[in-house]
C-alpha positions in Angstrom: -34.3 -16.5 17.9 -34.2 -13.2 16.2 -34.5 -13.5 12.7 -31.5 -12.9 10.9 -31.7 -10.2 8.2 -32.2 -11.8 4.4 -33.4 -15.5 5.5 -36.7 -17.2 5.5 -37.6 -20.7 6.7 -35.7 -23.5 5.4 -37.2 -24.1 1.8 -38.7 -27.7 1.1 -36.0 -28.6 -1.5 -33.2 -27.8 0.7 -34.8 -29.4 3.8 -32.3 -31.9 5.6 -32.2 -33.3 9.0 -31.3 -30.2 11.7 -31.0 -33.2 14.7 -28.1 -34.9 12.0 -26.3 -31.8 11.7 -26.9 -30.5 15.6 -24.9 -33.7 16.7 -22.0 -33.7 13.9 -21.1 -30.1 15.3 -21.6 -30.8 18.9 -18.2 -33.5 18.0 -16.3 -31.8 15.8 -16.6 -28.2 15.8 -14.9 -27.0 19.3 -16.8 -23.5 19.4 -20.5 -25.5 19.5 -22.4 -24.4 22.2 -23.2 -27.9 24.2 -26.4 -28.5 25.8 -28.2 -27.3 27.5 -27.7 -24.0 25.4 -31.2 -25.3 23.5 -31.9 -26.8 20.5 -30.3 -25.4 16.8 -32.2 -22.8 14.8 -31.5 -22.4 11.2 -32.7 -20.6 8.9 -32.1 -20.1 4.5 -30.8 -17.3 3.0 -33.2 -15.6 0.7 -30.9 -14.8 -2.1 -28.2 -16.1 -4.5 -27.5 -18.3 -7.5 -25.4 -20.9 -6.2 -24.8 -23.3 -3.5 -28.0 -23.4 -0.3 -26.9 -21.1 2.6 -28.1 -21.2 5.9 -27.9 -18.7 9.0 -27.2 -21.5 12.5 -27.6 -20.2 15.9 -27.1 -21.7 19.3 -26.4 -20.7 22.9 -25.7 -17.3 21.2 -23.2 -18.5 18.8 -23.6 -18.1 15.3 -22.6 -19.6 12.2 -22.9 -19.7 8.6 -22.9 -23.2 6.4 -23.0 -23.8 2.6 -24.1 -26.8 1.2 -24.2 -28.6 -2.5 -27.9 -28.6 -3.6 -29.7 -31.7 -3.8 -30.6 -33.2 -7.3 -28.5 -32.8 -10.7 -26.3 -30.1 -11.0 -24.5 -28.1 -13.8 -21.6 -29.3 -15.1 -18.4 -28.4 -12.8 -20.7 -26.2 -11.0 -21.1 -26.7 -6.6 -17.6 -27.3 -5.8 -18.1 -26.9 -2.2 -14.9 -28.3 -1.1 -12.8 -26.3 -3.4 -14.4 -23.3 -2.1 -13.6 -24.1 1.4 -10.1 -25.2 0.4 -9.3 -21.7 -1.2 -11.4 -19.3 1.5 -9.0 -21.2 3.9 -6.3 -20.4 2.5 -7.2 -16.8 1.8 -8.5 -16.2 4.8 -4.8 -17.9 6.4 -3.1 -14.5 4.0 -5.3 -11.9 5.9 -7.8 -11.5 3.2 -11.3 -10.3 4.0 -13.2 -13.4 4.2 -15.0 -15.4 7.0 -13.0 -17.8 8.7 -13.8 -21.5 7.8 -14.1 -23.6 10.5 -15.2 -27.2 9.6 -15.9 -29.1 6.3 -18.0 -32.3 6.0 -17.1 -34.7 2.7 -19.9 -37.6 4.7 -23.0 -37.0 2.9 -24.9 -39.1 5.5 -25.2 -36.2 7.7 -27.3 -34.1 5.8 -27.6 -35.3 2.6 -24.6 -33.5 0.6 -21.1 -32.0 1.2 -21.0 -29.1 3.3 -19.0 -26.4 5.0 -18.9 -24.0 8.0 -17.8 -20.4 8.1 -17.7 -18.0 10.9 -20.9 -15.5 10.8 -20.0 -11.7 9.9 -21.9 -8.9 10.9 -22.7 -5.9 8.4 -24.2 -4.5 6.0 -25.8 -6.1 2.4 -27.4 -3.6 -0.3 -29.8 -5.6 -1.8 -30.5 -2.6 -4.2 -27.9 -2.5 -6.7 -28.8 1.4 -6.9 -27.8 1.9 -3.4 -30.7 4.4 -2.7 -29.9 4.2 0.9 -26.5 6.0 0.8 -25.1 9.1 -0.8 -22.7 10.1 -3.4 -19.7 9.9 -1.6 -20.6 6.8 0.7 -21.7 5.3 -2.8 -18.2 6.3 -3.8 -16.5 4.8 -1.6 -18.2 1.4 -1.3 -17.3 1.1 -5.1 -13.7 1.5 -4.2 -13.2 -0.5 -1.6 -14.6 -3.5 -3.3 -12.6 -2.5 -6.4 -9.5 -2.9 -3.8 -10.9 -6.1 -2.7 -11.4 -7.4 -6.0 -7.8 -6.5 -7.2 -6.2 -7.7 -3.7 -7.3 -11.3 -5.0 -6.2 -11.0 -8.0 -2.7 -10.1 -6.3 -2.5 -13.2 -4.7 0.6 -15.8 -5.6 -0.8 -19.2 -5.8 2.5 -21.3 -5.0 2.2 -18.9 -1.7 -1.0 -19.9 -0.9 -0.7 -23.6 -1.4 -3.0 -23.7 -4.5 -0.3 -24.2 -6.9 -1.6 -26.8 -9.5 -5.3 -26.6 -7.7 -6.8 -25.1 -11.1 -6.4 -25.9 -14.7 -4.1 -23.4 -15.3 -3.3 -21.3 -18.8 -6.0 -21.1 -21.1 -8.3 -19.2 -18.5 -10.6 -17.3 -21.0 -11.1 -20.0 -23.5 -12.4 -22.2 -20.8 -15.2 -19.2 -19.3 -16.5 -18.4 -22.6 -16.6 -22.7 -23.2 -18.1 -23.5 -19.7 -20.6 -20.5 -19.3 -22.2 -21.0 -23.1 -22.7 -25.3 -22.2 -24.0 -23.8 -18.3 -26.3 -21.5 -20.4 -27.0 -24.1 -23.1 -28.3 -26.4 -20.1 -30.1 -23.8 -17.9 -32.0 -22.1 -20.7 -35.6 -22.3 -21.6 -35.6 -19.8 -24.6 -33.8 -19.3 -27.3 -31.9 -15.4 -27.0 -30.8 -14.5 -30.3 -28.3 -12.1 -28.4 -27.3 -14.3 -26.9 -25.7 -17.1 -29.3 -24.1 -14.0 -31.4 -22.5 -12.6 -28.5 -21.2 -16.3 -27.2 -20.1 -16.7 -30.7 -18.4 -13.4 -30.8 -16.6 -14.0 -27.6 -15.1 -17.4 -28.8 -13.4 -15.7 -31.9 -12.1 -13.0 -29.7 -10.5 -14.8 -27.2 -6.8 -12.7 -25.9 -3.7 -14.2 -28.1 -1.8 -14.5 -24.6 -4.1 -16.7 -22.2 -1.8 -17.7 -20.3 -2.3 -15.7 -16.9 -2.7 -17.8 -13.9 -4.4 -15.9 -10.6 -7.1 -16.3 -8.4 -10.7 -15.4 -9.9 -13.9 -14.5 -8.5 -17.2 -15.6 -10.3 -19.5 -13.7 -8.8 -18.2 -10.8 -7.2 -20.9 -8.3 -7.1 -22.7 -6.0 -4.7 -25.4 -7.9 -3.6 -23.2 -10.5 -2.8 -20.8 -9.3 -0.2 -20.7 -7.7 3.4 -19.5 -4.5 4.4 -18.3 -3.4 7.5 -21.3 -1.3 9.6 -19.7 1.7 8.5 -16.3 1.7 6.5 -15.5 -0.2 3.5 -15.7 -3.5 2.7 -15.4 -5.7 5.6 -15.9 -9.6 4.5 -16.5 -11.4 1.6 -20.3 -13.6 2.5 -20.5 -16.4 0.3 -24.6 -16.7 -0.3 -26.6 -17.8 -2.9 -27.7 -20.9 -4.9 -30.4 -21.6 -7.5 -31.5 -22.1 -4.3 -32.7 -18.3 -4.2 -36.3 -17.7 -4.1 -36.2 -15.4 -7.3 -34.3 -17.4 -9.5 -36.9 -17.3 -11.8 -36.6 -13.1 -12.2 -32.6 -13.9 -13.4 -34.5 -14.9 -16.6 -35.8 -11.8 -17.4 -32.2 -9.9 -17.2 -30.3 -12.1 -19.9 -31.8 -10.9 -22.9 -31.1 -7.0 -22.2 -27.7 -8.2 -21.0 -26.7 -9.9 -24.0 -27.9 -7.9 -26.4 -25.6 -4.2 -24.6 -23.0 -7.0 -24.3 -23.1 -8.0 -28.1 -23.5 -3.9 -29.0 -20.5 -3.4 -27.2 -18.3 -6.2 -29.2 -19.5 -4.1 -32.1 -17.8 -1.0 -31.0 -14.1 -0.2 -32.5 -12.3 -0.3 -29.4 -13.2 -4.0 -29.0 -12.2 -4.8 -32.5 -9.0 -6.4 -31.7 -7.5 -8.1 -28.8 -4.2 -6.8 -29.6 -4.9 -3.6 -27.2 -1.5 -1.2 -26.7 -0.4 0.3 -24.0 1.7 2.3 -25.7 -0.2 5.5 -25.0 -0.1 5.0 -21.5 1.7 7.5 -19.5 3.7 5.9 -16.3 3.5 1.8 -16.9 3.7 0.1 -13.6 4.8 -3.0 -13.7 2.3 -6.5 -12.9 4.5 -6.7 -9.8 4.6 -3.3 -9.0 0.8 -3.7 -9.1 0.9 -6.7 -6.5 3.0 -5.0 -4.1 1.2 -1.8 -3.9 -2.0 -3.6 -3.3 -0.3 -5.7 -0.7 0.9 -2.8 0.7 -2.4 -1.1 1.5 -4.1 -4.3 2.6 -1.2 -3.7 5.3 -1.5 -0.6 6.4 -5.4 -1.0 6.3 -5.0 -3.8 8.9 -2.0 -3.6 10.8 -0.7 0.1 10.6 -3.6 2.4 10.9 -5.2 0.5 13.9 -1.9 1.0 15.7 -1.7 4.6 15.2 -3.2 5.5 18.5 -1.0 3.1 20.4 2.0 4.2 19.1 1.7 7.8 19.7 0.7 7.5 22.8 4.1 5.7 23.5 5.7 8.7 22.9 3.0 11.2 24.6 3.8 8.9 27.7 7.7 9.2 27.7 8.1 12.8 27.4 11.5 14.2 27.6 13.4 11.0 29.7 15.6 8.8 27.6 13.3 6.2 26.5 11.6 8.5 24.1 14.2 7.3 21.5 13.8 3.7 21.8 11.5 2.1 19.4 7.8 0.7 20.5 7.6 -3.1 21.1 4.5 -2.9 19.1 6.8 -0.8 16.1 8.6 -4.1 16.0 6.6 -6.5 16.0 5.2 -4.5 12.7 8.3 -4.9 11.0 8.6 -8.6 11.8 5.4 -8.9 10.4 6.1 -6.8 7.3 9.4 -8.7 6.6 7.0 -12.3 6.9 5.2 -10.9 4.5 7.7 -9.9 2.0 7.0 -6.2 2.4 10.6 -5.3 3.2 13.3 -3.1 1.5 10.9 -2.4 -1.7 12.9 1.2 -1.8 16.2 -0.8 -3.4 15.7 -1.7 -6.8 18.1 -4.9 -7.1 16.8 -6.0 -4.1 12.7 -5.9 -4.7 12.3 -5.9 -8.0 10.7 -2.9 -8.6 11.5 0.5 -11.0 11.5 3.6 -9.0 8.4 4.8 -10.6 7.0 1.1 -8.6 8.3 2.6 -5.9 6.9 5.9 -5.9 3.6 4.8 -5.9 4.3 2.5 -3.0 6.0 5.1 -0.9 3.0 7.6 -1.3 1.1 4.8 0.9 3.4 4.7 3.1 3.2 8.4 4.0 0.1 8.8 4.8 1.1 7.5 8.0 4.2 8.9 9.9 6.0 5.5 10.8 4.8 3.1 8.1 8.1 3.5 5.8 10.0 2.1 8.8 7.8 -0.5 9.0 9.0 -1.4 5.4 13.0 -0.9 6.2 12.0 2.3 3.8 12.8 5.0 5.7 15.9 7.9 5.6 18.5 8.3 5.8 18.8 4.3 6.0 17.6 3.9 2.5 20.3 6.0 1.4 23.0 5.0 3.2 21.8 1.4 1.7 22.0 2.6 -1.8 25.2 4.3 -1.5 26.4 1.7 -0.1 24.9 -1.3 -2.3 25.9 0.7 -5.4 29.5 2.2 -4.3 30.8 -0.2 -1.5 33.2 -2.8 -1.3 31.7 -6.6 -0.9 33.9 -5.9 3.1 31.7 -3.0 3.4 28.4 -4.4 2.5 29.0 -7.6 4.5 29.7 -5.6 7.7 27.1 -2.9 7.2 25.1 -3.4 4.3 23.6 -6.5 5.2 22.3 -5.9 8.6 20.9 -2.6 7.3 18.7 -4.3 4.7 17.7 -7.2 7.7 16.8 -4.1 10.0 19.5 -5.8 12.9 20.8 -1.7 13.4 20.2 1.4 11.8 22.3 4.2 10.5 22.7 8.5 10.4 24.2 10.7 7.6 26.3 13.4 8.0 27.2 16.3 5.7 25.2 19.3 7.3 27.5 21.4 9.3 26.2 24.4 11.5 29.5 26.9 11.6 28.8 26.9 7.3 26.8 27.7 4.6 26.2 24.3 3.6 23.8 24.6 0.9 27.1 25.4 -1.0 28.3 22.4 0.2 32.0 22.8 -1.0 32.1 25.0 1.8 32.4 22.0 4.2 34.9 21.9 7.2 34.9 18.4 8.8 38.4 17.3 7.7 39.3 13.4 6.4 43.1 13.4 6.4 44.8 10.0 5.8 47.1 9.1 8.6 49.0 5.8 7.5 46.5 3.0 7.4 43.9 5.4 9.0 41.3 8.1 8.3 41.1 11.0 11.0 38.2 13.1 11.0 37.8 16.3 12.6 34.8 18.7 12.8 31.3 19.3 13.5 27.9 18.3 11.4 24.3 18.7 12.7 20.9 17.6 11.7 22.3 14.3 11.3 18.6 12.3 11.4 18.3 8.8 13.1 21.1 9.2 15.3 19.4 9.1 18.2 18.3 5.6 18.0 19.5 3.6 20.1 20.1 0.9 16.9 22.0 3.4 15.1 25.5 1.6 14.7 27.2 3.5 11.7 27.4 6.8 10.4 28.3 7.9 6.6 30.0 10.9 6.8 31.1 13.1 3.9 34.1 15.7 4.6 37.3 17.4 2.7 40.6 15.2 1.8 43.8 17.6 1.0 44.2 17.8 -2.8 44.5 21.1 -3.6 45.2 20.7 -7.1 41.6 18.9 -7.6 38.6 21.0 -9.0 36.8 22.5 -6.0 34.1 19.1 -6.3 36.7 16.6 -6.0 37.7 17.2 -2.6 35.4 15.5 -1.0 34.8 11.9 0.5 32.6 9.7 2.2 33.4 7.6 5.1 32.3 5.1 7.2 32.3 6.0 10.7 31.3 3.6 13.6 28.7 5.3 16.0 31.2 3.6 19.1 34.2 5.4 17.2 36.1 7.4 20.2 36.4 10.9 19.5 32.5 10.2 18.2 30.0 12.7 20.6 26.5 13.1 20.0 26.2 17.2 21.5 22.5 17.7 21.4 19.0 16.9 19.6 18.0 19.3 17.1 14.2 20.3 17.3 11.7 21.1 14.2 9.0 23.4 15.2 9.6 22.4 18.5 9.0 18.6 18.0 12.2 16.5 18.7 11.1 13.7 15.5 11.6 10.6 18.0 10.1 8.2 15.8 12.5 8.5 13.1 15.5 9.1 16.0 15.8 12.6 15.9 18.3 15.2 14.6 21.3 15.7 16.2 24.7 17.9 16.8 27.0 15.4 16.3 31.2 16.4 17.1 34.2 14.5 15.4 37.0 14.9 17.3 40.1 12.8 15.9 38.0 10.0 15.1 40.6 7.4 13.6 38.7 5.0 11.2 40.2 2.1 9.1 41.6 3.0 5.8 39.2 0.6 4.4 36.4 2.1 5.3 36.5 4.9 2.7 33.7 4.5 0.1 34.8 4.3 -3.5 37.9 6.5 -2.9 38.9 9.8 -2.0 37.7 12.9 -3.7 34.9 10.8 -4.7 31.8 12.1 -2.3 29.9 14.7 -4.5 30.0 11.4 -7.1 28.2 9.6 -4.7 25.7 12.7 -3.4 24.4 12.8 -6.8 24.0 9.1 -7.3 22.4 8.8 -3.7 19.9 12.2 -3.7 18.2 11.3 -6.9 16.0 8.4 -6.0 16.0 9.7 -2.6 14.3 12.8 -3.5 11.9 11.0 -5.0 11.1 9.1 -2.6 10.8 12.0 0.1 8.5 13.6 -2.5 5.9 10.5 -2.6 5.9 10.2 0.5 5.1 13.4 1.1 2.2 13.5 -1.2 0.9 10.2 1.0 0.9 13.4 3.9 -0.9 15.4 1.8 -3.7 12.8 0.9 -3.9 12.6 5.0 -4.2 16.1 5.2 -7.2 16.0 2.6 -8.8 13.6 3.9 -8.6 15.1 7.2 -10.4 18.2 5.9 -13.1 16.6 4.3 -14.3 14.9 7.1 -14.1 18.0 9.4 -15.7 20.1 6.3 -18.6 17.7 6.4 -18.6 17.2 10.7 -18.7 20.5 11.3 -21.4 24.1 10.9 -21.0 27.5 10.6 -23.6 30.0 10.1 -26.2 27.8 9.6 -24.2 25.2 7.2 -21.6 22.8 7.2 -18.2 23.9 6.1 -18.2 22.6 2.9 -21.0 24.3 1.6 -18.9 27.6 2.5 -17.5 28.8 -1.0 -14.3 29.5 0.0 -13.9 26.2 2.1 -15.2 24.1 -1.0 -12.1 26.1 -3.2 -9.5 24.5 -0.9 -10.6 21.1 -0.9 -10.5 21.1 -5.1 -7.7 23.3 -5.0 -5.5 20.7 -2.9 -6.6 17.9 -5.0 -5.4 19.6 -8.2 -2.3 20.5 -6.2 -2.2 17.0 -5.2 -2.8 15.5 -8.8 -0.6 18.3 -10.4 2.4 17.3 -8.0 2.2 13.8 -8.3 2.2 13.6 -12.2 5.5 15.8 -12.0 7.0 13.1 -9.4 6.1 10.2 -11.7 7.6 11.8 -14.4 11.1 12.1 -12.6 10.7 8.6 -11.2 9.9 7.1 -14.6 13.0 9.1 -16.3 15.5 7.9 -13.7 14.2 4.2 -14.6 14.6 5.0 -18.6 17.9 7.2 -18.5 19.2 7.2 -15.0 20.0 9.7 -11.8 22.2 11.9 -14.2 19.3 12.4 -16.9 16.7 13.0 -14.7 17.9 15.7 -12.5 16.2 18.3 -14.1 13.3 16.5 -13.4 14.5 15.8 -9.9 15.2 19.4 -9.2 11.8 20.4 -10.1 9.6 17.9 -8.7 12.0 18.8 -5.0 10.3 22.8 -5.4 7.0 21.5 -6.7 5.9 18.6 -4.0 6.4 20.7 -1.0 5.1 24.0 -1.6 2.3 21.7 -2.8 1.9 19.7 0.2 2.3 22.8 2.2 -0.7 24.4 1.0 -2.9 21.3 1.5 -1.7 20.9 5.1 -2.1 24.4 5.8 -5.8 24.4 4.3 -6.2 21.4 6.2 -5.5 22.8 9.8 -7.2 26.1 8.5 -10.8 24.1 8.3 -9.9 22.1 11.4 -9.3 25.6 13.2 -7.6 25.4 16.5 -7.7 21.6 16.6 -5.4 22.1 13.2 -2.6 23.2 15.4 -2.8 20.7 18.4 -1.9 17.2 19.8 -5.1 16.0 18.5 -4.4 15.9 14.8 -1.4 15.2 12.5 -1.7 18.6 11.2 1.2 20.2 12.8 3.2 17.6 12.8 3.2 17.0 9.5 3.8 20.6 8.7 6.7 20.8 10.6 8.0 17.6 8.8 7.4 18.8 5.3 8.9 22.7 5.9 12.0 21.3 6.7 12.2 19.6 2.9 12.2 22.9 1.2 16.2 23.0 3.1 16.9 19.4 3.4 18.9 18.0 0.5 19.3 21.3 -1.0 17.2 24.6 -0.9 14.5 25.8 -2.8 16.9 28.5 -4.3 19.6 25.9 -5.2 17.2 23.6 -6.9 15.6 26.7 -9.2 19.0 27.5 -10.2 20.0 24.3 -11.8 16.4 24.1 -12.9 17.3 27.6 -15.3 20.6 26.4 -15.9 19.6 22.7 -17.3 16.4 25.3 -19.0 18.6 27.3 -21.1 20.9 25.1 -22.1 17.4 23.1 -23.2 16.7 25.7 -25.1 20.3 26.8 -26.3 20.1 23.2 -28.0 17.0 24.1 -29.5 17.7 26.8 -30.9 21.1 25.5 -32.6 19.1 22.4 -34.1 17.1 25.4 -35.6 19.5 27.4 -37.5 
């Protein structure tokens, strides 16, 4: 066999019957090559500090098994079947780990306890330098096991079926305890350092240790795999005092100890009793969790069905079934709603502040159909708010709650095409009460989602006759159901040319004497610019964080074409200019998203009301913003920018059309002076 990278021949002390062990898998494990596939090689990993690992091969099968090490142990230390208990169940939730296949508790086979994984290609840095890669690869490695790291630290224990499994509260006490009696035992010289530090440790233990999660011990370069060439791929459990350098660890305590006990010395360690006071958005612990659960998602399940999804739509072309929604879409959602990933826009509903949100719905715009994959895409998380907030408990049984279980989908209407409807008191479509009916009569257009073939309800906003009401109390909202006679879809509106299929389009919709319950007004009549306010604020937001999720997709895209690709003897980003637009767009980026917090973090302090100052400017801000990166982006990517084979134009089109949807630029800068001077109005009376 060909060795396997890292391993040497099984070492003496952690020798143990290979015919044992060859015949124990040929019964129990059902992927074991059976004769005559030849007899098992094994081989030792080189390195780690922990339990004996061994590379197995047979008939071309290969597998990976840990062991306990013979002779006495450390105290608690070589819990090989908790190990395989909790990789099982982590690798069950989707986490990055080899999948366990067999444990053995009947130390007559080989001696101890042992376990067998599934074998993971990749790539090991033994070099904690990483000289083999560059900055940015070195970059990204770093990140993507910080991800990793903070994914398992995510984890619920009751969901994973290790509830009770550890020892619960009182986790730091008990590291600082066990690692000073595991160095105490282990050491052969006495390290100064070392006692002041554990000594220092002990009197500084966090007043609230009380935190249960999952922990990893040894989570550290050298000790996991990475995929051949992304990030990381699968956690490799190796190692044991086992590892033919054990002797070398020695040598690295002392300097440890002693920048460990220097640090404890500095001010910002003086206290436990740390603040947070200073920092600028707070997201919440299970804000935190989501978010990370979030991207594990996307990494997994909605980036590697990018390609099959738009080529669903490539395929259909102009027939009817372009609107109907990809088997593979909804199998995604079902799998997102498992999860718990599902209606995180609504804050009664998840948990979570909007400034949570906002954060979560930038990941879910870097790709253009992962917020429906969530039930967190417009207009249906809008017409949810308005009507969870607004609606009676008839209305939210009949509409509300199959919205948030994704059973249908919905439209808005309040553009109309004969008006000027950024003034949108100069709307026509007529509500007139007629006994124990609304008819409505008129026309509204870029009413989004209604071509989906789920969309069963429409809200639509129009006048009611009271003519001695101010000019914004004459409107209402209304529910209108898409099978309502007089209801007529006219036409598809497209952006740029591109009909939006994936989010059901933007249609011409006609009401002609469309009767509708009297009960299916929302809150009451004259009451609709009441609700527009209470439903754009948050929705703004959330438009805005997502599209900044766009623009990280456009950066990215331009890096990697800036570094592919040479002009003039040199790739693009060594071109001045070139190099300018990548660090302009990430201040734009940066600049754009601090803004958006901001709003989101106001509206969770003070409320839609307080914040729409804050709202108005962040709606100006994020798209010009966005704009620019897209547009740099499909600049560097040249005429590929502007074709089928990137995002590019898509995106652009999708993110010009915010600058008019839920108000104009040029609406938005005008209450942004008005709510400025009377800012400074107040000022300036607190003054004199």
């Amino acid at each position: 066999m060909a060795a396997e990278p890292g391993t040497s021949e099984v070492r003496r002390q952690h020798s143990f019957d290979q015919g044992s062990l060859e015949r124990y898998l040929s019964s129990h494990l059902p992927s074991f090559p059976r004769q005559p596939a030849g007899a098992l090689a094994v081989r030792q990993y080189s390195l780690g500090q922990s339990n004996p690992t061994f590379y197995l091969q047979k008939g071309g099968q290969a597998y990976v098994l840990r062991k306990k090490p013979h002779g006495p142990l450390l105290p608690r230390a070589h819990k090989i079947d908790r190990e395989y208990r909790v990789q099982k169940a982590l690798f069950s939730a989707g986490f990055p780990v080899p999948e366990p296949l067999l444990y053995c508790s009947d130390v007559s086979i080989i001696g101890t306890e042992f376990y067998v994984m599934q074998h993971v290609q990749g790539r090991i840095f033994r070099d904690l330098s990483l000289p083999e890669v560059g900055p940015a690869e070195r970059s990204a490695l770093y990140i993507a096991m910080i991800e990793t790291l903070a994914l398992l630290h995510s984890f619920d224990l009751q969901s994973l079926g290790l509830q009770g499994y550890g020892r619960g509260p009182g986790y730091c006490r008990r590291q600082v305890s066990t690692w000073k009696r595991q160095y105490d035992a282990a050491a052969h010289t006495d390290i100064p350092a070392m006692n002041k530090l554990s000594e220092w440790l002990a009197n500084n233990l966090p007043p609230h240790d009380n935190e249960e999660s999952l922990i990893h011990g040894d989570f550290r370069i050298d000790n996991i795999i990475f995929h051949p060439t992304e990030g990381v791929y699968a956690r490799y459990l190796i190692g044991n005092a086992s590892a033919e350098n054990s002797h070398e660890f020695a040598k690295i305590v002392k300097p440890l100890a002693e920048r460990g006990l220097e640090l404890s010395k500095r001010s910002s360690f003086s206290s436990t009793h740390h603040s947070i006071s200073g920092e600028l958005f707070h997201q919440s612990r299970k804000g935190r969790e989501i978010l990370l659960k979030v991207k594990q998602f996307m990494k997994q399940h909605i980036y590697p069905a990018e390609k099959e999804i738009i080529k669903y739509y490539a395929g259909h072309g102009n027939t009817e079934e372009k609107w109907k929604k990809p088997p593979l879409l909804e199998r995604l959602k079902e799998m997102a709603k498992a999860e718990g990933l599902w209606n995180l826009f609504l804050p009664d509903v998840s948990g979570l502040s909007q400034l949570d949100y906002a954060l979560i719905a930038e990941e879910t715009g870097k790709c253009f159909f992962a917020p429906e994959v969530f039930n967190c895409h417009a207009p249906d998380t809008g017409n949810m708010e308005v009507l969870h907030i607004y609606g009676t408990e008839e209305q939210k049984k009949e509409w509300l709650e199959p919205l948030l279980e994704g059973k249908i989908s919905s439209c808005f209407c309040m553009t109309e095409p004969d008006v000027a409807s950024s003034d949108a008191t100069n709307m026509q479509c007529s509500i007139e009460r007629d006994g124990n009916s609304y008819v409505i009569n008129g026309k509204k257009w870029w009413s989004s989602g209604a071509g989906n073939p789920n969309c069963k309800v429409a809200i639509v906003m129009g006048k009611t006759k009271n003519s001695s009401a101010s000019r914004y109390k004459q409107h209402s909202m209304i529910i209108v159901p898409m099978d309502t006679p007089g209801l007529k879809l006219i036409r598809p509106l497209s952006v740029f040319g591109y009909l939006d299929e994936i989010h059901g389009g933007h249609f011409e919709i006609h009401f002609n004497d469309v009767r509708v319950p009297v009960s299916n007004i929302i809150l009451g009549e004259g009451r609709g610019f009441e609700i527009a306010q209470g439903r754009l604020g948050p929705g703004r937001i959330h438009h805005c964080m997502r599209s900044l999720g766009a623009a990280e997709t456009a950066l990215q895209i331009m890096c990697q074409r800036a570094a592919q690709r040479e002009t003039f003897g040199k790739k693009l980003y060594h071109h001045e200019v070139v190099a300018h637009w990548i660090a302009e767009s990430r201040l734009s980026i940066e600049q754009a998203r601090l803004l958006t917090l901001q709003a989101a973090s106001k509206i969770d302090m003070l409320g839609n009301r307080k914040a729409r100052k804050e709202v108005a400017m962040t709606k100006v801000v994020v798209p010009r913003a966005v704009l620019k990166v897209i547009d740099c982006a499909i600049q560097v990517c040249g005429g590929a920018g502007v074709s089928q084979d990137f995002p590019l134009a898509v995106m652009f089109a999708y993110i010009r059309t915010l600058r008019l949807a839920d108000g104009p630029d040029e609406v938005h800068l005008s209450t942004i002076a008005r709510w400025e001077l009377l800012d400074q109005s107040k000022k300036l009376t607190a003054k004199i």
